[in-house]
N, C-alpha and C positions, 0 to 999 in steps of 0.2 A: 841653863843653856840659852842662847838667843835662838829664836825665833825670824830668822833671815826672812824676812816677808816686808807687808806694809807696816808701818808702824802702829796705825790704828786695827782696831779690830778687822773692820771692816773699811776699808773705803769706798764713798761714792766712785771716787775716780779710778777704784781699782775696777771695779761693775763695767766699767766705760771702758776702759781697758779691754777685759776680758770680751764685751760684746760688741765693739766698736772699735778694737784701735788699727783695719786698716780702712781705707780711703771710701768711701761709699759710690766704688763703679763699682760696678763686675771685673772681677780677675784677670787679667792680660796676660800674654804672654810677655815674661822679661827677656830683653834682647841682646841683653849685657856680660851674658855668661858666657867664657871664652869656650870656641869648640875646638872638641880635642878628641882625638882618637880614641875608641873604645872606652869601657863604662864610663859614665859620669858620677865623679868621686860627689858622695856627701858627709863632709864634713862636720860634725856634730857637738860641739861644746856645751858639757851641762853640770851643775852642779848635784852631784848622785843624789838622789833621792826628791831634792825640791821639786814642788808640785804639778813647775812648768816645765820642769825637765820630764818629769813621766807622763805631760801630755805630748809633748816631742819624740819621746820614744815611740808611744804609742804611733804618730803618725807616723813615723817613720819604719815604723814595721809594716803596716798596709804598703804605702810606698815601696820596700823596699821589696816586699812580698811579690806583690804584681808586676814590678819590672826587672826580679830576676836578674840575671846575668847583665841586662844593659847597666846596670849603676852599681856602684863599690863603697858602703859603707864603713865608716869610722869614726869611734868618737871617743872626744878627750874629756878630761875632766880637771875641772876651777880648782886645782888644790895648787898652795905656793911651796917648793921644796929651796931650802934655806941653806943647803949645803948639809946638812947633818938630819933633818927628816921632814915632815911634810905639815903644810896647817892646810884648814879650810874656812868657811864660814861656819859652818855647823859644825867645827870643833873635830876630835878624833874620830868620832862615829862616821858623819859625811867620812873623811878620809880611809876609812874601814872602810864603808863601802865603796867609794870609788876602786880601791885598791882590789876587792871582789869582782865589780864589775866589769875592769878592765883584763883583768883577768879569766874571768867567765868569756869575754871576748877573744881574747889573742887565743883559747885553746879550739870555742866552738862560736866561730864567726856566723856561721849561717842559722845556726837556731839563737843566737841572744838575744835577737828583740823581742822574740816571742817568751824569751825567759824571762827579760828583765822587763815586759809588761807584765808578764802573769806575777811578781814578785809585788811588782809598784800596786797592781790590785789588790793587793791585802793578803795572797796567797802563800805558804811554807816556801821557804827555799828549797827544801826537801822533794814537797808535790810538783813545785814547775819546773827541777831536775829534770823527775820523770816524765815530767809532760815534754819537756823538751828535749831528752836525750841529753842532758849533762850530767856528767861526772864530776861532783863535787869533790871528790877528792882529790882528783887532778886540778881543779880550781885551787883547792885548797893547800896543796903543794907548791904552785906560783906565787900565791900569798904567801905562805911562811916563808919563802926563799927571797935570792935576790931578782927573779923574774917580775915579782908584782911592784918593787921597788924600781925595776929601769921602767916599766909600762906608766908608772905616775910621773918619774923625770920626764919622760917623755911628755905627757900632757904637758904639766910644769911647762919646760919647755917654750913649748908648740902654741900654746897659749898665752906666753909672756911675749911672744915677738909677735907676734897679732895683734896682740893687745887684748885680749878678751877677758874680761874683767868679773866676780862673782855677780855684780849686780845684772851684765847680761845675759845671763842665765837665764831661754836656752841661746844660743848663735848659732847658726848654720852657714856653709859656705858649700855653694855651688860650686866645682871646677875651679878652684880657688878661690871665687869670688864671692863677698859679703852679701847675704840672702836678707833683702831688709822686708820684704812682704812679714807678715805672720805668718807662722808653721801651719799649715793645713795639709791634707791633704792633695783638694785642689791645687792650693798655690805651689805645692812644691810637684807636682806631678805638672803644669804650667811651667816652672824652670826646669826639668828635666825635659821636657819634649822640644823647649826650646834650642836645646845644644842638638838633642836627636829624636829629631821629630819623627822617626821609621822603626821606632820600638811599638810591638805590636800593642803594650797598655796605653799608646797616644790617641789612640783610635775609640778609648771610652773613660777621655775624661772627665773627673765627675763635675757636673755644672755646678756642684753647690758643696760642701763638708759641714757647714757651719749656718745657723740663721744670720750672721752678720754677713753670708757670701748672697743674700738674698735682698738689697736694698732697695726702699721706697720711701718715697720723701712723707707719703700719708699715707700707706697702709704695711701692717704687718706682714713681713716676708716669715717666711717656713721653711727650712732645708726638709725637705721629705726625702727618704732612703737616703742618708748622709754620705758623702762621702764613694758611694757606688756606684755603677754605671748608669741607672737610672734616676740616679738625686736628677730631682727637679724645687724649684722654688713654686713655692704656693701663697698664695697674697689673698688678705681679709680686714677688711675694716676693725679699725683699734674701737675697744669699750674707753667711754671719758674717764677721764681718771681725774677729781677735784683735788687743788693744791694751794694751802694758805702759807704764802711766803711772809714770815715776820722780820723785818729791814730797821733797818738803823742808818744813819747816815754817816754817825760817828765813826765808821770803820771806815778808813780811807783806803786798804788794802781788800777788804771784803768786795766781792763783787755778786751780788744773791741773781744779777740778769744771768750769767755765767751757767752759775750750778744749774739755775731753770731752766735753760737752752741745752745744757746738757741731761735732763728730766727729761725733755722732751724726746731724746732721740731714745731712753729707755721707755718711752709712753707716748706714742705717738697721740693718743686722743687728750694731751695733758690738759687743761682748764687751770689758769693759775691765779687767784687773787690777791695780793700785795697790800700788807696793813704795817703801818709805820707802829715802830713801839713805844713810839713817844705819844702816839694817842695815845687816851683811856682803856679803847680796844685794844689795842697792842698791847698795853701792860695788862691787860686783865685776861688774854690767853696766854700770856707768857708765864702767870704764874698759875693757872690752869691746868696748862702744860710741864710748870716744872723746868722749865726753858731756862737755861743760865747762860749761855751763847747764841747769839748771834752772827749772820741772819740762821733764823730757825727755818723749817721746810717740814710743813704739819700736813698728813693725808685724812682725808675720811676712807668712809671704809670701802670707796670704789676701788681704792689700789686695789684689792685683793683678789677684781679684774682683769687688771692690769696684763702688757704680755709680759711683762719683766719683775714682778711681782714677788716672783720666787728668787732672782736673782738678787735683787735688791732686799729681802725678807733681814738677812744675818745684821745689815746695818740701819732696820728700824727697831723700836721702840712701842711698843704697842701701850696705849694712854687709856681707855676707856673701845670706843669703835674708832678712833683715830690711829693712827700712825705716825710718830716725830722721827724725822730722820737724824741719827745721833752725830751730834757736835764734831767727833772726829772723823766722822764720812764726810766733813764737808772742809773742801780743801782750804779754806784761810776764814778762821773765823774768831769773834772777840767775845773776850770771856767778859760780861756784862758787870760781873760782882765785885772786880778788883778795880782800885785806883790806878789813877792812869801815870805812868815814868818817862818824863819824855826824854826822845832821844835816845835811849837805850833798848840794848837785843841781849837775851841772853839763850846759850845755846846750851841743850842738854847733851852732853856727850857719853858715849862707853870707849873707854880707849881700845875696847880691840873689837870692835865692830866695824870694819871695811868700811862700814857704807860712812860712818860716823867721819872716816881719814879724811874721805873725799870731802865730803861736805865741810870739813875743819879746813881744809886746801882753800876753796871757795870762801870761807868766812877771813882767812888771812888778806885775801885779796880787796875785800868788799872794805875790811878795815882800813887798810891803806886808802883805799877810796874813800871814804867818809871816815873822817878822823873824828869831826861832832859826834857820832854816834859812839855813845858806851857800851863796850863789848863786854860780856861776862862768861865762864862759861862753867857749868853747873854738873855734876857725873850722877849717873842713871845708878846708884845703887838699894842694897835695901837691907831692913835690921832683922833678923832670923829671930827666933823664939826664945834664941838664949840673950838675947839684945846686943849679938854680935854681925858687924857690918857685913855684907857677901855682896858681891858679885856674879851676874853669870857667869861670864868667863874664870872663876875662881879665885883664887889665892893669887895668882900672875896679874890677872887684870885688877882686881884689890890694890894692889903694891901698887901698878903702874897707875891707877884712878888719885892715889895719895901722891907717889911725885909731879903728875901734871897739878894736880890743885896747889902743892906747894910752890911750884915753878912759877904759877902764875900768880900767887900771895906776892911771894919774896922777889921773883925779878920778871914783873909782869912785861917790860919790853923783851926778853927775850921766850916769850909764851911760846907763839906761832912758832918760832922758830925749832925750839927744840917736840911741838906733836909733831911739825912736818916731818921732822928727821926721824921721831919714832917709829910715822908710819908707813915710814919704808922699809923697813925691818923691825918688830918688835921682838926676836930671837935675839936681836946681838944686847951687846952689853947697854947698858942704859946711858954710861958714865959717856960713850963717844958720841950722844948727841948734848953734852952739857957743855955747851958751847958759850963762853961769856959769862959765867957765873960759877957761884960756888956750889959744888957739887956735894959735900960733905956738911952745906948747911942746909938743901933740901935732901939728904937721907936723914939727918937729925930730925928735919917740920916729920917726913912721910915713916919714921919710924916710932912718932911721940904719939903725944894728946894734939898735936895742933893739927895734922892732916885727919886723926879720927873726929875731930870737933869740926873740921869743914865738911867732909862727906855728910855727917849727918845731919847739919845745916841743910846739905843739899837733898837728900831724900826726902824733907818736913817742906820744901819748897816744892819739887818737882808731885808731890804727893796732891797739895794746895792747888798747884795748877792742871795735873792731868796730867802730867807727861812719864809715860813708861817704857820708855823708845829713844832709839837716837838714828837719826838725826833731827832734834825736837828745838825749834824755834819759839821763844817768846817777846813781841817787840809791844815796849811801852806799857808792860806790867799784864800787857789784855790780849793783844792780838797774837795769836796763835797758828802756828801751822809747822808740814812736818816735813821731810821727805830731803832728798837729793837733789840741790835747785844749781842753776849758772849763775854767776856770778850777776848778769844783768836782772833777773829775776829777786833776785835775794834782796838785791839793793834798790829796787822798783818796789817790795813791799814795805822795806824801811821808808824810804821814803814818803812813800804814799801816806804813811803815817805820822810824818814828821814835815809840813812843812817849810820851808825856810833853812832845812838842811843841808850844811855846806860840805861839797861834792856831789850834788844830786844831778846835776848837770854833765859829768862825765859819762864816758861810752865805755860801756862796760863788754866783755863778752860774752856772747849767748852760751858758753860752755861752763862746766859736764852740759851734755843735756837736760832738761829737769825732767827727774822721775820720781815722783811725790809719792811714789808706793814702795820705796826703797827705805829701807832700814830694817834697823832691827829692833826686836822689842822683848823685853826683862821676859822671861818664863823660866823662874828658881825652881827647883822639886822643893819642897820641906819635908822635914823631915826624916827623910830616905836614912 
């Protein structure tokens, strides 16, 4: 099954995220939320069960709790219905559960967030029934019938004319309007008072939910009592925290000022010293350390004073009393041991990994852009114990990883062409996106030895380089990174890496957004 998250274990940039990604003032109120008579509707879009969807709920029950009758909660769920039944990201299970949840909701609206927090805590569906006053069996009566069937069309729906897409999981919408702050408490208790400011919970909103709703440019903020009427921020001077940055120049895409600027706002006491690896120094803690990528980012053992410490813990490395920040926590970095290809990207794909469509949209584009650069593009699978190929996605996405590899052997002008069309529908037939070729000589390549001889090509390669995920970039044999990028983004690192690259000069668009914590990444069972 994939693992709908970041693609790396851990990312630096996710840490950043999670503790920083909104603005560093204090919480305003937004003035953009249209007023409307009686409660103010919140709008709820989440992928059932994903991790930032059960911290959404979560706030969203305190929220919804304290304001009572003045707001009207509802919330949909990221699954695509095809005309005949339902995908999601997380495969049948997510769609089981959404189809529970939404269900749980249309019978017992006013205890579900408390149910489907006590669930998302680890707890029996059973226990937080009773804790909640539901009847599972009347849940489960909506599920087998066709009630829990229109409740998903409906998300479907409701979520395809929004536009609200798996990867932004959660969304929220104020009174129709797109809620871009982060889910807090605070913040969403700040949009609601904005439309009605004379609901009696306005009167104690919380000053803080979160330590990032606590910011200072040099000392450590605290949300104390989170989230309640008496949160307050409390501020202390950061302990130093030493950091040996190992830099290379050769990375035209790497930027190591970057990731330390963003170090700092995880440690505000940071100390950072910068040793080039083409010294003697530099090579002599590089192999020390064990360092195969570049820039590297080495701690002593103050981190573990650090305020963010514990946050950042999952994506170090611990070396001796040091700490190395691991390769794929750091958003573009070169793999030092490979020879260098110039002019060449190649992209690891899963064809049925959403985030992988988008990003394949984005590389169609970037190609027509720079037509000098050589595009390749490589599938995320793996060999089982019996030495037989699998996929997460199974036997379907198997099939479909073997016609694109062949599509793009036998008539590689019309590649992009025919994932695009895939990945607007991979339910229908295959045959009505084979547009401009022969459709009976790649079922021949994807049903022989020649599409099973490429896949595992490609597993002995993407194994070589680290890559377990898609959407996985490798440009020029070395340089590395991952994630959901714009099109100007994508081609600003090629570039960077390539000079004298023709189309570098073109204006590209700042769109998807880039979200480098997007994708998905291989987690097979064996065995089972």
């Amino acid at each position: 099954m994939y693992a709908a998250a970041a693609v790396a274990a851990v990312a630096l940039v996710a840490v950043l995220l999670i503790l920083f990604s909104n603005p560093s003032t204090p919480v305003t109120p937004p003035s953009n939320f249209s007023n409307a008579s009686g409660a103010v509707k919140l709008e709820l879009f989440v992928r059932a069960g994903e991790p930032n969807a059960k911290l959404a709920q979560k706030t969203l029950k305190t929220v919804v709790g304290n304001f009572g009758s003045a707001v009207s909660f509802q919330p949909y769920y990221l699954v695509y219905f095809d005309g005949t039944g339902f995908n999601a990201s997380g495969g049948k299970a997510e769609v089981d559960r959404a189809r529970h949840e939404a269900c749980a909701f249309k019978h017992f609206p006013a205890t579900f967030l408390a149910y489907a927090d006590c669930v998302n805590e680890g707890d029996s569906r059973e226990n937080c029934a009773r804790f909640s006053g539901i009847d599972l069996q009347a849940v489960a009566a909506c599920e087998d019938g066709g009630e829990g069937r229109e409740l998903l069309e409906q998300s479907s729906r409701v979520s395809q004319y929004l536009n609200v897409r798996p990867l932004n999981s959660p969304t929220l919408y104020v009174n129709t309007t797109l809620f871009r702050e982060r889910i807090t408490v605070t913040s969403v208790y700040e949009a609601v008072c904005a439309v009605n400011s004379s609901s009696e919970a306005c009167r104690n909103v919380p000053v803080c939910s979160a330590d990032f709703e606590c910011p200072d440019e040099t000392r450590v903020g605290k949300c104390v009592d989170a989230a309640l009427p008496t949160a307050e921020c409390e501020f202390s001077q950061p302990n130093q925290v030493n950091l040996t940055v190992i830099d290379s120049s050769q990375c035209g895409p790497c930027n190591a000022s970057d990731t330390a600027s963003d170090l700092r706002k995880l440690f505000k006491g940071l100390s950072v010293t910068t040793i080039d690896y083409a010294t003697p120094e530099g090579q002599e803690k590089a192999r020390y350390f064990g360092i195969n990528a570049l820039p590297a980012f080495v701690f002593d053992q103050s981190v573990e004073g650090g305020e963010s410490f514990a946050a950042l813990r999952p994506a170090l490395t611990q070396v001796g009393s040091f700490y190395v920040i691991n390769a794929d926590a750091v958003e573009v970095h070169q793999l030092i041991s490979r020879s260098e290809v110039n002019s060449s990207l190649v992209f690891f794909a899963m064809s049925h990994c959403p985030y992988a469509a988008v990003a394949e949209a984005v590389l169609a584009d970037v190609a027509k852009a720079l037509p000098s650069l050589s595009i390749q593009v490589k599938f995320i699978a793996a060999v089982d114990e019996n030495g037989s190929l699998i996929a997460p996605g199974g036997a379907q996405e198997l099939a479909e990883d073997k016609r694109q590899a062949c599509v793009q052997k036998l008539f590689p002008q019309k590649f992009f062409n025919y994932t695009l069309c895939r990945g607007m529908d991979l339910n229908a037939s295959w045959e009505g996106c084979a547009s401009g070729f022969n459709a009976s000589r790649v079922t021949e390549c994807a049903e022989g030895n020649e599409a099973d001889d490429i896949l595992r090509r490609d597993v002995d390669f993407a194994s070589q380089v680290g890559a377990s995920g898609s959407p996985v970039y490798l440009v020029n044999n070395q340089v590395r990174f991952s994630g959901v990028l714009s099109q100007a983004t994508l081609a600003r690192y090629a570039c960077a890496a390539n000079a004298g690259l023709g189309g570098c000069n073109a204006t590209l668009p700042q769109t998807p957004q880039d979200a480098v914590t997007q994708g998905c990444a291989m987690t097979i069972a064996r065995g089972a």
